[in-house]
Residue frames as qw, qx, qy, qz and C-alpha x, y, z in Angstrom:
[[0.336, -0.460, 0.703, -0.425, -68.45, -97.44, 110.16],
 [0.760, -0.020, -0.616, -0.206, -68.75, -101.48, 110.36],
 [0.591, -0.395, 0.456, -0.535, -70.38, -103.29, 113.56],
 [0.499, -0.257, -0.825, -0.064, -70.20, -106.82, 114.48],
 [0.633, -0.265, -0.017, -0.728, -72.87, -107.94, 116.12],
 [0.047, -0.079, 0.947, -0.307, -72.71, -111.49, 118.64],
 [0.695, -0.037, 0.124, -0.707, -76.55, -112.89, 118.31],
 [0.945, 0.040, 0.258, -0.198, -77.25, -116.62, 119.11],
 [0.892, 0.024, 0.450, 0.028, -73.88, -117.46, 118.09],
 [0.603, 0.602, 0.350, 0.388, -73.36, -115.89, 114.63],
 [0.119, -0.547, -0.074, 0.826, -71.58, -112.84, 114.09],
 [0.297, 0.811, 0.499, 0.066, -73.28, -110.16, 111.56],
 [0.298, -0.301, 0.016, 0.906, -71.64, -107.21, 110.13],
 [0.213, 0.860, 0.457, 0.078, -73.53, -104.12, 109.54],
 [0.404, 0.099, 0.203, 0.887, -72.55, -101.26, 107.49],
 [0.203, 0.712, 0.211, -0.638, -73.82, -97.54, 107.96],
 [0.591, 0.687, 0.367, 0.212, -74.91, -96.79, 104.06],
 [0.305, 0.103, 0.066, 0.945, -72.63, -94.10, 102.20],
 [0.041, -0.573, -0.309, 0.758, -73.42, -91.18, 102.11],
 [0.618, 0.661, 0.414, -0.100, -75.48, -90.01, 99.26],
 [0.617, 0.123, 0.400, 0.666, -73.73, -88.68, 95.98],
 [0.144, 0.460, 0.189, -0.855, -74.49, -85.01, 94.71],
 [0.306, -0.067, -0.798, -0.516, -75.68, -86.96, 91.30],
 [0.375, -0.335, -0.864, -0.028, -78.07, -88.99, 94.34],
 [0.131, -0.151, -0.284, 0.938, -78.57, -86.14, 96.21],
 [0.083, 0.804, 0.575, 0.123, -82.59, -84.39, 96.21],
 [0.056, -0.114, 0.013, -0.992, -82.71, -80.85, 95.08],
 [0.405, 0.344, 0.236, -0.813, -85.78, -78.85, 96.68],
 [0.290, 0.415, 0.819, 0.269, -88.55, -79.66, 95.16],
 [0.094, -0.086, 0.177, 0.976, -89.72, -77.25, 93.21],
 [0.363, 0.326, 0.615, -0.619, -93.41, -76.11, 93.40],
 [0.430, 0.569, 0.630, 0.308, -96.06, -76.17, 90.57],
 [0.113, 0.931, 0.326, -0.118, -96.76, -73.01, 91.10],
 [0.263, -0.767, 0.392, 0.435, -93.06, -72.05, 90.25],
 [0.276, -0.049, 0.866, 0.415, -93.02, -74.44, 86.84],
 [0.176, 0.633, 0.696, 0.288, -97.00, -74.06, 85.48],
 [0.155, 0.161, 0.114, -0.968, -98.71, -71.23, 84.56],
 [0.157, 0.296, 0.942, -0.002, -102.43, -72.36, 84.89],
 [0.194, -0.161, -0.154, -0.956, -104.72, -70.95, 82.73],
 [0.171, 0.283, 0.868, -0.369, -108.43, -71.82, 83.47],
 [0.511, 0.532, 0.071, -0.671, -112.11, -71.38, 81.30],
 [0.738, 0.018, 0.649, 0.185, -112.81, -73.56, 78.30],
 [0.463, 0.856, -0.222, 0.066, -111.46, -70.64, 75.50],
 [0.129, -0.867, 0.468, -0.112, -108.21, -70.17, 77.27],
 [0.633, -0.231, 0.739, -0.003, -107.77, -74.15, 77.85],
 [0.813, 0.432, 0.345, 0.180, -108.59, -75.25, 74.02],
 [0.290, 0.897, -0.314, 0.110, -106.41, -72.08, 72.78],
 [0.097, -0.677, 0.719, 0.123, -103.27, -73.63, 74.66],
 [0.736, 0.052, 0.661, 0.137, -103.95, -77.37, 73.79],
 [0.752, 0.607, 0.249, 0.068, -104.30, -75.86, 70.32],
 [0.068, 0.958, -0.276, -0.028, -101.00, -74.07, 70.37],
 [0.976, -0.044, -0.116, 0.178, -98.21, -76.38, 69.72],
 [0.400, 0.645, -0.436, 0.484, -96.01, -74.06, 70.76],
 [0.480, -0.507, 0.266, -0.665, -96.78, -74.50, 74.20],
 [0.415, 0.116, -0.886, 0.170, -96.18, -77.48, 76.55],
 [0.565, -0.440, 0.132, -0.685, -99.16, -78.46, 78.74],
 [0.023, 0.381, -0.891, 0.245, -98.88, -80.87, 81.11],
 [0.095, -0.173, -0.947, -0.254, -102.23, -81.25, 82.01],
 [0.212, -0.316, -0.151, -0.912, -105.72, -80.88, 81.96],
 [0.007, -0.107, -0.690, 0.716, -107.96, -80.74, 85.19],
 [0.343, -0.300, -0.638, -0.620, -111.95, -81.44, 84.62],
 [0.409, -0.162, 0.622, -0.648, -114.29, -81.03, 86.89],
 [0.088, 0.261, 0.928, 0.249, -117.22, -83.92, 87.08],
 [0.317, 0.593, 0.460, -0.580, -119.71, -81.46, 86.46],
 [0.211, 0.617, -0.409, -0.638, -118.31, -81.15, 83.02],
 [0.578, 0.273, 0.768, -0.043, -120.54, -83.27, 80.46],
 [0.594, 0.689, 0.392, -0.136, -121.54, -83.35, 77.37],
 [0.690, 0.615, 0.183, 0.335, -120.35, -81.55, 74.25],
 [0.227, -0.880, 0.411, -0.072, -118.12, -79.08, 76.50],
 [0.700, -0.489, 0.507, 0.113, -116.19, -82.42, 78.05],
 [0.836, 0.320, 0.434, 0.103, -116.30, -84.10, 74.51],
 [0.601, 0.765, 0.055, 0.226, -114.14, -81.24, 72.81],
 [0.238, 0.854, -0.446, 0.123, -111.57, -81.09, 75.20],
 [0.763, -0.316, 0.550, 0.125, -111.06, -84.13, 76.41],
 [0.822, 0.521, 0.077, 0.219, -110.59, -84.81, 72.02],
 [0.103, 0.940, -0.226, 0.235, -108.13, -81.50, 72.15],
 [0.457, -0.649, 0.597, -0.116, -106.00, -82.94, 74.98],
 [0.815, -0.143, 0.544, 0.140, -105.58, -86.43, 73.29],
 [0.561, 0.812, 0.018, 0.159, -104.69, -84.83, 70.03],
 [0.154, 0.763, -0.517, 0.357, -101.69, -83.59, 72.13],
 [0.750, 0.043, -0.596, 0.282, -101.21, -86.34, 74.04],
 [0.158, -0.288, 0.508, -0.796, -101.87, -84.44, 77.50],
 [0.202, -0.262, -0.935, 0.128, -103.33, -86.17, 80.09],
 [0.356, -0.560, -0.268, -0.699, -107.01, -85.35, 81.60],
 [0.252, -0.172, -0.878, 0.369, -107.58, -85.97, 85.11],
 [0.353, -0.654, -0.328, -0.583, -110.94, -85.34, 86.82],
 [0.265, -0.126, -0.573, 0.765, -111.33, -83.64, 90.30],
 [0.126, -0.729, -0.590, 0.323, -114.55, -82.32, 92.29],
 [0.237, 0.809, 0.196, 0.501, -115.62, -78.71, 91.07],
 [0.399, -0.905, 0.087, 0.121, -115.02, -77.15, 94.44],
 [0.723, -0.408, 0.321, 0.455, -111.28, -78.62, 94.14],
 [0.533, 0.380, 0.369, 0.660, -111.11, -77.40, 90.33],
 [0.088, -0.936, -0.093, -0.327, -112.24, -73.60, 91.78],
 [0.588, -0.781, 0.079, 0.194, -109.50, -74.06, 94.02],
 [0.740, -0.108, 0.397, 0.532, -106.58, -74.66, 91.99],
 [0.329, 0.624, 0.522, 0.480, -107.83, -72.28, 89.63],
 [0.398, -0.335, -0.369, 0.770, -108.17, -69.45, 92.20],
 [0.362, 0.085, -0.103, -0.923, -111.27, -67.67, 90.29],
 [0.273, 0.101, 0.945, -0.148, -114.17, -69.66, 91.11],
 [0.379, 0.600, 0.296, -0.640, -115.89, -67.40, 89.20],
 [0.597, 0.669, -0.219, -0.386, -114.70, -67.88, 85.48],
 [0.318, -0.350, 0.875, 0.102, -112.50, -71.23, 85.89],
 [0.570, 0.375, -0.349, -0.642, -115.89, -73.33, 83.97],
 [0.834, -0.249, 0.488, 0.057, -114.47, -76.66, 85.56],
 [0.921, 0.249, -0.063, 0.292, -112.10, -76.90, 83.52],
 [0.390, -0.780, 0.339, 0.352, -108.00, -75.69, 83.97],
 [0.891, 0.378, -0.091, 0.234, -104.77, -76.38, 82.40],
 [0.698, -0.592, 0.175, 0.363, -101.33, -76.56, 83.71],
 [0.492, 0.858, -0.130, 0.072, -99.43, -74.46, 81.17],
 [0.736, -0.354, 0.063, 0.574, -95.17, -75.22, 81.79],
 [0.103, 0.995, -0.006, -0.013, -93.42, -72.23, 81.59],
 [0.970, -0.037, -0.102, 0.219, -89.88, -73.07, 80.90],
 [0.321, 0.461, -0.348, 0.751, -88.12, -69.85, 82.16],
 [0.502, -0.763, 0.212, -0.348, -90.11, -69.16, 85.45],
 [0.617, 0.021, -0.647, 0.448, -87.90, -70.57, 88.40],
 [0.354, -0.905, -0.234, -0.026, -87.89, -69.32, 92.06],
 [0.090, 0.910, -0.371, 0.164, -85.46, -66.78, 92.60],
 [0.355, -0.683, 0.611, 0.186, -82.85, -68.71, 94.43],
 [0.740, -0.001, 0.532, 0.411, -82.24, -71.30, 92.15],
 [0.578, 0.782, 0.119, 0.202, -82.46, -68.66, 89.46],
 [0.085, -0.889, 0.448, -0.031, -79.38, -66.61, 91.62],
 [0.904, 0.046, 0.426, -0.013, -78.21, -70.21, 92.09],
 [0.697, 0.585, 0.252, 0.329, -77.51, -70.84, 88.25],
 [0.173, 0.958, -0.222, 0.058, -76.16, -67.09, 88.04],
 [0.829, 0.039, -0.236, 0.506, -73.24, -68.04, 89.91],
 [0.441, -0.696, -0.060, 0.564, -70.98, -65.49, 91.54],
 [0.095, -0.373, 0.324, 0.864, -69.30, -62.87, 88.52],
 [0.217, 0.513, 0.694, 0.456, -72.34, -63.26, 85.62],
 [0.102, -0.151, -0.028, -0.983, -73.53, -59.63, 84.69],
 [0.026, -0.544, -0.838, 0.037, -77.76, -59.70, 85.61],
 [0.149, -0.069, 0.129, -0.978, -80.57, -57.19, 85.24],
 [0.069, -0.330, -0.939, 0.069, -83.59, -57.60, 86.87],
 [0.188, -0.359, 0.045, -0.913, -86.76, -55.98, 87.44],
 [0.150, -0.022, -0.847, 0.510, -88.74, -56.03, 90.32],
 [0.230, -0.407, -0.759, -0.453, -92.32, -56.28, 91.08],
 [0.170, -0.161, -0.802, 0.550, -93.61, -54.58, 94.42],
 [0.149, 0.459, 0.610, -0.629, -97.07, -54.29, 94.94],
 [0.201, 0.141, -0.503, -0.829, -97.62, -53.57, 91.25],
 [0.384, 0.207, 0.854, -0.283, -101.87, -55.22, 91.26],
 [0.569, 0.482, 0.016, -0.666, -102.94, -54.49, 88.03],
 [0.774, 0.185, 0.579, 0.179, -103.40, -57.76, 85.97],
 [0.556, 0.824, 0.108, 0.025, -102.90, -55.56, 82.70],
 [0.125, -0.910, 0.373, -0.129, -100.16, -53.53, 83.91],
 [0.665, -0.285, 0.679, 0.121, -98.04, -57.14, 84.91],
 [0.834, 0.259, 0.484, 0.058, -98.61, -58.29, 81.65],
 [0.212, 0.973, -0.052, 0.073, -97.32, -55.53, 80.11],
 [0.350, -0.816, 0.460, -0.031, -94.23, -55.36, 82.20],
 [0.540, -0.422, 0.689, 0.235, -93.48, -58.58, 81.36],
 [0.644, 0.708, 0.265, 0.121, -93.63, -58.21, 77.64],
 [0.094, -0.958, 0.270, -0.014, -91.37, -55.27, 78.07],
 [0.394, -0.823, 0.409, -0.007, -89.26, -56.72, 79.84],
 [0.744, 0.003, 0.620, 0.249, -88.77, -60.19, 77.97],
 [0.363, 0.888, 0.281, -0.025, -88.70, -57.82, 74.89],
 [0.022, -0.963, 0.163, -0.215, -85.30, -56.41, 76.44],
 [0.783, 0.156, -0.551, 0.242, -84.03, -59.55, 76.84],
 [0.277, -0.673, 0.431, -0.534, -83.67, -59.03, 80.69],
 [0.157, 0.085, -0.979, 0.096, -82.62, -62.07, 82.93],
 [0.211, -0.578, -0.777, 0.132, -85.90, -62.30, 85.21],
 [0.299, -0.475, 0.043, -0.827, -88.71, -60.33, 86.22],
 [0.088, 0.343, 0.755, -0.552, -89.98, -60.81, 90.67],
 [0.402, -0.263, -0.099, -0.871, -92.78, -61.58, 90.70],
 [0.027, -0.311, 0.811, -0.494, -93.54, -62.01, 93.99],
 [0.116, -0.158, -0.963, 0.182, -96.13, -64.51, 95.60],
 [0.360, -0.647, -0.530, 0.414, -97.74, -62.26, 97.70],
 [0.088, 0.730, 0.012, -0.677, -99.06, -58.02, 96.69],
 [0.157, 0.316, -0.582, -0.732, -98.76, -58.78, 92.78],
 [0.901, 0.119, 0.221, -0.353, -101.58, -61.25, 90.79],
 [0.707, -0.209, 0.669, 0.096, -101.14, -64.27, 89.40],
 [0.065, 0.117, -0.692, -0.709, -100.25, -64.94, 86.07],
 [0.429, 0.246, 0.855, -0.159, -103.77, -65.32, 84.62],
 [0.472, 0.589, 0.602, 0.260, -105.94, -64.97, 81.61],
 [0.030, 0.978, 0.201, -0.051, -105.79, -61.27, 82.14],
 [0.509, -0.687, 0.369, 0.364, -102.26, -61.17, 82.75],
 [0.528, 0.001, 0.717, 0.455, -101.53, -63.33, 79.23],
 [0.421, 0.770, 0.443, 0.183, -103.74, -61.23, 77.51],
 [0.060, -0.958, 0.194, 0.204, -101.83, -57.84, 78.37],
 [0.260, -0.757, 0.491, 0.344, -98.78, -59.45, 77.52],
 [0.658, 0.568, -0.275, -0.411, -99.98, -60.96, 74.02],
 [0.989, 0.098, -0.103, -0.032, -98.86, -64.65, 75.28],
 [0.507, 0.604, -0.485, 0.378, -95.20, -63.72, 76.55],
 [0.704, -0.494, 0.389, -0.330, -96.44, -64.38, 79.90],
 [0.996, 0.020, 0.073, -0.053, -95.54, -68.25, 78.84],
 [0.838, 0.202, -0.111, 0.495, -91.93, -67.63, 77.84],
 [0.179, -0.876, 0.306, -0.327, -91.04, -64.46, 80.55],
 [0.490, 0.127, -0.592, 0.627, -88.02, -65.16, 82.73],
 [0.567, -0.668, -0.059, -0.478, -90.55, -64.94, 85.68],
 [0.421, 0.320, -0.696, 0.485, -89.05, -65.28, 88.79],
 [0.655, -0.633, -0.295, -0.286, -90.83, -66.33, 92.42],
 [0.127, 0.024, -0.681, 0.721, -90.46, -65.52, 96.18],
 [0.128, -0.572, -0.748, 0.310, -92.93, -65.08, 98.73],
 [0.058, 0.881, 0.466, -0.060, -92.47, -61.33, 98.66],
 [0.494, 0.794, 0.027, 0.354, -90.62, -58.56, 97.30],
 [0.731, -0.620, 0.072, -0.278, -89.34, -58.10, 100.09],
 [0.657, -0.636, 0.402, -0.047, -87.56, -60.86, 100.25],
 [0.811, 0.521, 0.259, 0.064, -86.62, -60.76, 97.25],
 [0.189, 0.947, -0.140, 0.220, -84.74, -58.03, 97.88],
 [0.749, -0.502, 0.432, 0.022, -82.91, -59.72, 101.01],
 [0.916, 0.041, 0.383, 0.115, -82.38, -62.65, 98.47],
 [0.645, 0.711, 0.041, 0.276, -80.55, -60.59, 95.56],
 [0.404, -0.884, 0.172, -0.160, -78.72, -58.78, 98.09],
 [0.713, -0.287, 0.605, 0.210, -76.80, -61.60, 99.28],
 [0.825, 0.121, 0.514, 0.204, -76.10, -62.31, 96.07],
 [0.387, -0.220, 0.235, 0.864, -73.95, -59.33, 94.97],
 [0.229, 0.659, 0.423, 0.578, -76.91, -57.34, 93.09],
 [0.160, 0.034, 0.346, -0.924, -77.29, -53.08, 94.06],
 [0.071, -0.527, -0.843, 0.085, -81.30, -52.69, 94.32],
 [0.042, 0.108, 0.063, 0.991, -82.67, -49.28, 92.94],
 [0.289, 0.640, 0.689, -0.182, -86.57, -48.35, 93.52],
 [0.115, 0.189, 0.368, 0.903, -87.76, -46.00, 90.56],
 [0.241, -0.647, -0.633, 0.349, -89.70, -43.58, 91.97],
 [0.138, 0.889, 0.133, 0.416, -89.87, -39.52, 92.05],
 [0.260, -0.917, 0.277, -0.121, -87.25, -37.06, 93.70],
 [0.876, -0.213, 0.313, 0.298, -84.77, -39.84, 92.89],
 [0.267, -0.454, 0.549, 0.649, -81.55, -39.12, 90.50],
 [0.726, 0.525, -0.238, -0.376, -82.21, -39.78, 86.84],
 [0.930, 0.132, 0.340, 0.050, -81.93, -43.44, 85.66],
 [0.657, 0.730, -0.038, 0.182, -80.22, -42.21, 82.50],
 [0.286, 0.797, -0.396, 0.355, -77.20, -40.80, 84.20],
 [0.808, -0.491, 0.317, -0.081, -77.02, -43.24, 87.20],
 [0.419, 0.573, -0.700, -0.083, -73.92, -45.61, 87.37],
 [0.950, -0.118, 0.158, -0.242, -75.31, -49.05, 87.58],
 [0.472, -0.469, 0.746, 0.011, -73.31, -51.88, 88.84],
 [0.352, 0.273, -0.723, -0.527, -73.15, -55.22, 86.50],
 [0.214, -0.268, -0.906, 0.247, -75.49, -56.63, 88.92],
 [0.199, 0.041, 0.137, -0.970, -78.67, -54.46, 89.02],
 [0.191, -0.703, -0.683, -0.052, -82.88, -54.56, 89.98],
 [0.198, -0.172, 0.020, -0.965, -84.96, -51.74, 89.58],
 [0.146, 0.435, 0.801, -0.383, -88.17, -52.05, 91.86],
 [0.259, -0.280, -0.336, -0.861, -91.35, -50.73, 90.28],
 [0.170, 0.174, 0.647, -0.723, -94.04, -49.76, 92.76],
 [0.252, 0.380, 0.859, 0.235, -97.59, -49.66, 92.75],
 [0.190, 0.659, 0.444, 0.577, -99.97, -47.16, 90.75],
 [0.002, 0.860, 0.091, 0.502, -100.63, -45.30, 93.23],
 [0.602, -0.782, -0.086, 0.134, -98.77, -45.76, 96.31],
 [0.202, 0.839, -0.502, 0.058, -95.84, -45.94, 95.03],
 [0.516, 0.170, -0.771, 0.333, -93.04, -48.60, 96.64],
 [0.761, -0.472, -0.436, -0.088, -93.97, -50.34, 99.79],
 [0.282, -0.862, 0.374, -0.195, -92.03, -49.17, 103.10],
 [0.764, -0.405, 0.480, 0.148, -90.57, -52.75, 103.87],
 [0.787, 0.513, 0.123, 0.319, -89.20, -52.52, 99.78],
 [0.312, 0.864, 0.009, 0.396, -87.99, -49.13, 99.89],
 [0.718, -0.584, 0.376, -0.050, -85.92, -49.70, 103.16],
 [0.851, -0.154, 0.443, 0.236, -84.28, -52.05, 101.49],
 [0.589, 0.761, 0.019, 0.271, -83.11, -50.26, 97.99],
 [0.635, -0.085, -0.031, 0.767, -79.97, -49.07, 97.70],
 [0.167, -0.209, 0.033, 0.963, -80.94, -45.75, 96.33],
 [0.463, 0.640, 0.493, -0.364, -83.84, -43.98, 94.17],
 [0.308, 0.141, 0.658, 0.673, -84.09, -43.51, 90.70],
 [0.411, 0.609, 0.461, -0.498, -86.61, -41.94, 88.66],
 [0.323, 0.355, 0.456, 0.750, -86.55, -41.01, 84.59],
 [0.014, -0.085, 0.143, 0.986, -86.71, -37.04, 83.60],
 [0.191, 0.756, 0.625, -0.034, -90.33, -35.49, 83.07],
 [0.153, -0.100, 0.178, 0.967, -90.66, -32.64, 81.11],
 [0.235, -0.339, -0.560, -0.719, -93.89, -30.68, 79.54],
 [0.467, -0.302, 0.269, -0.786, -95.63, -30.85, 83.13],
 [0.742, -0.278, -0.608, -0.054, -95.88, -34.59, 83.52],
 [0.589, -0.544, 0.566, -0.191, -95.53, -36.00, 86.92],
 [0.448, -0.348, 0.822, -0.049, -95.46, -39.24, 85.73],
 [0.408, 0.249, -0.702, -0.528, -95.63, -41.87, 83.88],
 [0.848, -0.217, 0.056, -0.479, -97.95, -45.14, 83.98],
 [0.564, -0.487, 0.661, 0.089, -95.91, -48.25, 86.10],
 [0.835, 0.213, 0.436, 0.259, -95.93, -50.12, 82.39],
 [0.431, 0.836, -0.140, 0.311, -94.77, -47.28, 80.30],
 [0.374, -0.850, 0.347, -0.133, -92.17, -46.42, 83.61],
 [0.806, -0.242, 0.521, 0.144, -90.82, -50.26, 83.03],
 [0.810, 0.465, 0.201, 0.295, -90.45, -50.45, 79.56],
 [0.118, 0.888, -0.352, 0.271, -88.31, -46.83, 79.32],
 [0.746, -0.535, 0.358, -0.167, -86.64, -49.35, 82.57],
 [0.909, 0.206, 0.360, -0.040, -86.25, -52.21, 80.65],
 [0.760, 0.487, 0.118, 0.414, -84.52, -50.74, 77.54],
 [0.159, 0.829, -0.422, 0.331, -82.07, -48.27, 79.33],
 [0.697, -0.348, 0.608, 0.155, -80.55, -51.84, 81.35],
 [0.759, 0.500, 0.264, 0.323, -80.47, -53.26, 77.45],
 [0.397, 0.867, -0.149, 0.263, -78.80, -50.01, 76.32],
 [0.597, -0.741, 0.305, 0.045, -76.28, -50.65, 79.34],
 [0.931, -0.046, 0.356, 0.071, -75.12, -54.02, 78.25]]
């Protein structure tokens, strides 16, 4: 739209700006916490600066860190050309989220498959096949790491793991999963939950794998499919299991009941692969 304007005389024309381009357009920003995986301690920080597989963005010092501690990774980090920044211990126990074994120091590890779930359905588009697995309430750090070994192992698209009832990727997590934590197809929401909501809409079924359910093996899965795995011992959450389409479970024989939720994923894992 174009205004004149009458002021002392003169006319003026103003123009309303265009409207932005989708090139000029802002996407969401997209949190750290959906893009780093942050490891913290001053093994775990020199081990990724020494790893050149690994892209670190940067490293986080506290100023309590002096001497011959600061002096070998501040070298470490300019060897790779990663910046250092310094920040107040309290603020480096926060970011870190173990104030116990963080050491003042971090690193911001990029992970260059995590995304949060919608931009990851997003991308899918509307007819791509997908298999996911789902995280709900799953709170061993071992057990996660695992899972997502497995599961990146099996070449699945993403594994939920949600915000909120699962841990955070951390040292413990990267150890169980012998460093595959860094290149899983991890996938964020707030909470399984709504994770489920979110996959929903977006043309997947949603199984929980559980006992007294059908057998996995002989189910007929859609080309759009998430299996939930619950946690050790409750099992799925009520606001998850609500939401599933159906139950699963895999065959016991010899007098198991069951299996442990990583062994339960991986059998998971490679009977979507055997689908494909």
């Amino acid at each position: 739209m174009v205004e004149i304007l009458r002021a002392r005389g003169t006319l003026a024309v103003v123009t309303d700006p265009a409207p932005p381009t989708p090139s000029e357009s802002a996407a969401p920003a997209v949190s750290p916490k959906d893009r780093f995986i942050t490891v913290y301690g001053r093994k775990p920080v020199l081990e990724a600066l020494a790893d050149d597989g690994l892209a670190v963005d940067k490293v986080i010092l506290a100023d309590s860190v002096r001497g011959g501690g600061e002096r070998e990774i501040t070298a470490a980090a300019r060897r790779r050309g990663v910046p250092v920044q310094r920040a107040s211990a309290q603020r480096v126990k926060v970011l870190a989220g173990n104030g116990r074994h963080d050491q003042g120091v971090l690193a911001d590890v990029v992970a260059p498959r995590m995304a949060p779930l919608g931009v990851f359905l997003s991308d899918l588009g509307t007819r791509r096949p997908a298999s996911v697995l789902v995280l709900d309430a799953v709170t061993n750090p071992s057990n996660v790491g695992m899972l997502l070994r497995s599961a990146t192992a099996a070449g699945l698209d993403g594994v939920l793991l949600p915000r909120r009832g699962v841990p955070a990727i951390d040292p413990l997590v990267i150890k169980a999963s012998a460093g595959v934590a860094f290149s899983a197809p991890v996938l964020r929401c707030a909470t399984a939950a709504e994770g489920v909501d979110l996959m929903h809409g977006a043309g997947f079924s949603v199984f929980g794998l559980d006992a007294g359910g059908g057998s996995l093996l002989d189910a007929d899965l859609p080309p759009r499919v998430a299996l939930v795995l619950g946690n050790e011992t409750d099992g799925l959450t009520d606001a998850v299991r609500e939401r599933c389409d159906g139950i699963l479970s895999l065959p016991m024989f010899g007098g198991v009941e069951s299996l442990n939720v990583a062994s339960a994923g991986a059998v998971a894992a490679y009977e979507l692969l055997r689908r494909r």
